[in-house]
C-alpha positions in Angstrom: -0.7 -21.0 18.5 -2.2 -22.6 15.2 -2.9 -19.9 12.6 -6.1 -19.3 11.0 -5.2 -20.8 7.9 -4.2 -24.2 9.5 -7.3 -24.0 11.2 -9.0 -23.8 8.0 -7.4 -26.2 6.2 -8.2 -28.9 9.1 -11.7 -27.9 8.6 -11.6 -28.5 5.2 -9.6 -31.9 5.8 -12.7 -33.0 7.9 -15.2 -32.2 5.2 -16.4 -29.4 6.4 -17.2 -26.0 4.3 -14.9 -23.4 5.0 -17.3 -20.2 4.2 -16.9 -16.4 4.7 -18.5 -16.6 7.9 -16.8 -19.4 9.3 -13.1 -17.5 8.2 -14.2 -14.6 9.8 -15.2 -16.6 12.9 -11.7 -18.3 13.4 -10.0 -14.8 12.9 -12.0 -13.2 15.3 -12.0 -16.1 18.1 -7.7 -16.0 17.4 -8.1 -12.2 18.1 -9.6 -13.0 21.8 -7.2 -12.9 24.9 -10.1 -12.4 27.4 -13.0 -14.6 27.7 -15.9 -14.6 25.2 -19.2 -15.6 24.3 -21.1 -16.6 21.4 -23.5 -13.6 21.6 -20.0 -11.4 21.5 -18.9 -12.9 18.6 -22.2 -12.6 16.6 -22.5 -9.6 17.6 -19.1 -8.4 16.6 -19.4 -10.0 13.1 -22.7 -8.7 12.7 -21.4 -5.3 11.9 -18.7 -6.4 9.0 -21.0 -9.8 8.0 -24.5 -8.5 8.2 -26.0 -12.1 6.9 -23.9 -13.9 9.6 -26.1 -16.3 11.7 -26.2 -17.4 15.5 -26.2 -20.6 14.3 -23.4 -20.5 12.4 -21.3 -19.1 15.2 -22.4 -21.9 17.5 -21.6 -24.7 15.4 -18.1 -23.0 14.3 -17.6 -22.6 18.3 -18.3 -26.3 18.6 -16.4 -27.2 15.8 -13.7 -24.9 16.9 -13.8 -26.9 20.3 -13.9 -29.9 18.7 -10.7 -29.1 17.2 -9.2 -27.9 20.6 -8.9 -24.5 19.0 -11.0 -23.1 22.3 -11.7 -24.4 25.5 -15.6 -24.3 27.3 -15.2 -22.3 30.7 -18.9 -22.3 32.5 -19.9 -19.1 33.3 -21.7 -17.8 36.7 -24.5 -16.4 34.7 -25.0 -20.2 33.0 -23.9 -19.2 29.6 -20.5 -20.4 28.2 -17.5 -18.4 27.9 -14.6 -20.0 25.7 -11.3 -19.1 25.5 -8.7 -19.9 23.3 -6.3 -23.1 23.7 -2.9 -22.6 24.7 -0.1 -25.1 24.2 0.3 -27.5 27.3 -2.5 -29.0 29.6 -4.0 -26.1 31.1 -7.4 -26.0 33.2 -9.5 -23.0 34.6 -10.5 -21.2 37.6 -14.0 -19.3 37.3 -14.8 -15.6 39.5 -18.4 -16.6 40.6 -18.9 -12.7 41.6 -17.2 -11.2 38.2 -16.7 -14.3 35.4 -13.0 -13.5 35.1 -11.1 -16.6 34.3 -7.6 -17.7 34.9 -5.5 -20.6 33.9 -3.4 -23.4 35.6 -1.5 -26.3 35.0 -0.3 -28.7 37.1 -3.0 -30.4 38.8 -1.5 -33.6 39.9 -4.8 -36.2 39.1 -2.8 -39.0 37.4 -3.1 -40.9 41.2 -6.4 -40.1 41.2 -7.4 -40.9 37.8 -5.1 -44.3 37.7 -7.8 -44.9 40.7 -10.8 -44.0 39.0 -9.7 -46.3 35.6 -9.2 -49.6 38.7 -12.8 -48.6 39.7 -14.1 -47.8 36.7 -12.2 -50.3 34.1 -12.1 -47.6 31.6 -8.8 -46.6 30.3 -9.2 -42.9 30.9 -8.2 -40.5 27.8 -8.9 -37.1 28.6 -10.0 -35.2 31.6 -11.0 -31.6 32.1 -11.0 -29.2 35.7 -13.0 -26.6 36.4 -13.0 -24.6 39.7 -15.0 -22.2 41.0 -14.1 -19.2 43.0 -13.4 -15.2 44.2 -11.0 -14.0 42.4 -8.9 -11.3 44.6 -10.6 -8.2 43.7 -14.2 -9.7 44.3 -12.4 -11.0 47.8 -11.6 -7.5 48.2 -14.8 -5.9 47.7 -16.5 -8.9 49.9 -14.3 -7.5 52.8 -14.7 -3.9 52.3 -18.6 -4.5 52.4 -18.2 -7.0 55.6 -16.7 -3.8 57.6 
């Protein structure tokens, strides 16, 4: 995992401002090992950087996904979670009942996207898998209630 320093210093390499707020935001988001929002880390900040914006945490989440620091995982509510990036390719299975997340690797789509750039004629850089699910305890409680 990068440290927060490194993080900074490739923010600063790109031209970008590397303020109180946006220090606080990359120690706080390394911090994580569960799933978060925006709104958590706003809110979290709020207490020790009172003048902390929303708007500042969403642009240093995008910026921090930009970087491949976090990862986007769609939520069941509709709001984003993110979670930080792990060495490796690694994709995400989503609780529809509960939100939790888990990770995978190994998905096995190079035959499929080989296919896709023949179709296509795009040389294919990057792709990203999301699925959506119950996790086992929601599984559990859907056959507890269906006795």
């Amino acid at each position: 995992m990068r440290t927060a320093e490194a993080i900074l210093e490739t923010m600063h390499e790109r031209g970008c401002r590397v303020t109180g707020p946006r220090r606080a935001i990359v120690e706080f988001v390394l911090e994580q090992c569960e799933p978060f929002s925006a709104e958590d880390v706003f809110r979290a900040l709020r207490r020790v950087q009172p003048t902390i914006g929303r708007a500042t945490v969403f642009r240093t989440l995008d910026l921090l996904a930009e970087l491949g620091v976090v990862e986007r995982v769609h939520h069941p509510s509709g709001t984003h979670r993110y979670v930080v990036s792990s060495d490796g390719h690694r994709h995400h299975v989503v609780c529809v009942r509960c939100g939790r997340v888990a990770a995978f690797s190994g998905c096995n789509l190079e035959p499929i996207l080989a296919s896709i750039a023949d179709q296509t004629r795009f040389r294919i850089l990057d792709h990203w898998l999301e699925l959506s699910g119950l996790c086992q305890a929601c599984q559990g409680e859907t056959m507890a209630v269906s006795r």
